[in-house]
C-alpha positions in Angstrom: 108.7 69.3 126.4 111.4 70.9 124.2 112.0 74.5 124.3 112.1 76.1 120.6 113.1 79.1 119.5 112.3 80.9 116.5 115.5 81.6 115.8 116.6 78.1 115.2 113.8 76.4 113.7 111.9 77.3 110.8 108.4 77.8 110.4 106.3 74.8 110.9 104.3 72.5 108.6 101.4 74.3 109.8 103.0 78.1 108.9 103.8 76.6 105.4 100.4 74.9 104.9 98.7 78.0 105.8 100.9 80.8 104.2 100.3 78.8 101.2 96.5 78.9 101.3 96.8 82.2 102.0 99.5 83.4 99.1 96.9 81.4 96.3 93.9 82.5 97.7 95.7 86.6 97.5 97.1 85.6 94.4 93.3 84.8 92.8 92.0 88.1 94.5 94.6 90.3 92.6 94.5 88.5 89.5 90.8 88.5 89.2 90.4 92.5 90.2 88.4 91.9 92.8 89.3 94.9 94.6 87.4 98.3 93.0 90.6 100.2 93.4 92.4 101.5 90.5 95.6 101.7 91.4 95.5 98.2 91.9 93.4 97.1 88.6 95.9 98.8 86.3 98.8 96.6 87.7 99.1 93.1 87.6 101.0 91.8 91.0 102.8 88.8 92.1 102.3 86.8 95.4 106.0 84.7 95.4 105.3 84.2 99.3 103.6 84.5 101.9 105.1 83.9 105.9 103.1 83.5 108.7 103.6 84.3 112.0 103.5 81.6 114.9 100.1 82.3 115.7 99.0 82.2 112.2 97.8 85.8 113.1 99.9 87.8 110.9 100.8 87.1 107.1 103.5 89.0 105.7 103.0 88.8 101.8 105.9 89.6 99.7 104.3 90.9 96.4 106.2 92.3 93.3 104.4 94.1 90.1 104.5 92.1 87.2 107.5 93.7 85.3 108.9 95.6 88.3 107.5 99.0 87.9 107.0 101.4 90.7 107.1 98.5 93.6 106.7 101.3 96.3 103.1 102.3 95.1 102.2 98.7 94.7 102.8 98.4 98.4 101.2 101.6 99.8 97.6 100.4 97.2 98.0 97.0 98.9 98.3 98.8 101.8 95.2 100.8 101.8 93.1 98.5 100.5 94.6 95.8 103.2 90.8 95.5 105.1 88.8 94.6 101.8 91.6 92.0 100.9 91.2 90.4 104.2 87.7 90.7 103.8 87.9 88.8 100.7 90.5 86.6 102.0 87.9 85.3 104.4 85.3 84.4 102.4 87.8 82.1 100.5 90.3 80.6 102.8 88.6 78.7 106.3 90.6 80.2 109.2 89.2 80.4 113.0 91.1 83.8 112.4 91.8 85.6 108.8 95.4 86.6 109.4 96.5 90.4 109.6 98.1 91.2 106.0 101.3 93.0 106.1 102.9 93.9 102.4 106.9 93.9 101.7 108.5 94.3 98.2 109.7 90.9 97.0 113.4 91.4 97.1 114.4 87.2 95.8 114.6 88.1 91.9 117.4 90.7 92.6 118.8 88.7 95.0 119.5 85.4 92.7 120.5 87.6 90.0 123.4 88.7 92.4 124.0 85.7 93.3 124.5 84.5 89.0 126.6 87.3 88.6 128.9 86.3 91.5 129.1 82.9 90.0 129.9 84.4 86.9 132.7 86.4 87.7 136.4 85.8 86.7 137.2 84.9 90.1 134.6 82.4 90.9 135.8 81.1 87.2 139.1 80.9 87.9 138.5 78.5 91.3 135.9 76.5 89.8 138.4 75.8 86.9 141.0 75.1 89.3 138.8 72.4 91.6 138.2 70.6 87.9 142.0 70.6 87.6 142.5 69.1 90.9 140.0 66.1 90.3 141.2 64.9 87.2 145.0 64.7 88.2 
C-alpha cells in the first residue's frame, strides 16, 4: 500500500467531485436568497471554489461579493448563518455527512491581476523580446 501525503498529492477525484457539488449547490442557495438574513440578501456572492478536506468533513468555501465590496462582512454573515446553509446544503446535495462550512475571502482575482501586471512590466518585456531575438537568428 503506498503511503501518501497530503503534501504531495493533491486532492483526489473524490475531493474535486464532491467540492464541486457542494460549491453549485452553495452557489444556488445564495443566489436564490434562501437564507432570511439580510446582510446576506442585499449582497450578491460568489462561490469560485470550494476545497474539501480528506474526509469530505470540512469544506472550506472561498466566496467573494459580487463587485468586491466589504469582503470582511460577507464572511462574518456567512459565518453566522453557517448552520442554516448547511441545513440547506443537505436537503440538496446527497452526503452520508453534510460537510462543516468554513468561509475564506477569495484571494485568485487579485492574485492573477498581479501576476498580468508582472508580465507587463518593462522587464518582463525586455526578456520576452530578447528570447524572440534569439529564435529567429
Amino acid at each position: 500500500m503506498k503511503n501518501r501525503t497530503s503534501s504531495v498529492a493533491g486532492p483526489s477525484q473524490r475531493q474535486l467531485r464532491v467540492g464541486e457539488l457542494v460549491r453549485h449547490a452553495l452557489a444556488d442557495i445564495l443566489a436564490r436568497g434562501d437564507l432570511p438574513d439580510p446582510a446576506l440578501s442585499k449582497v450578491l456572492i460568489t462561490v469560485p471554489e470550494v476545497r474539501m478536506s480528506p474526509d469530505l468533513k470540512i469544506a472550506t468555501c472561498f466566496v467573494m461579493p459580487l463587485g468586491g465590496k466589504d469582503p470582511k462582512a460577507a464572511i462574518a454573515a456567512l459565518a453566522e448563518n453557517a448552520k442554516p446553509l448547511r441545513g440547506e446544503l443537505a436537503r440538496r446535495v446527497e452526503l452520508k455527512f453534510v460537510p462543516e462550512l468554513r468561509f475564506r475571502i477569495d484571494t485568485s482575482f487579485e492574485e492573477g491581476a498581479r501576476i498580468d501586471a508582472l508580465l507587463r512590466s518593462p522587464q518582463v518585456q525586455r526578456d520576452l523580446e530578447d528570447k524572440n531575438q534569439e529564435d529567429e537568428t
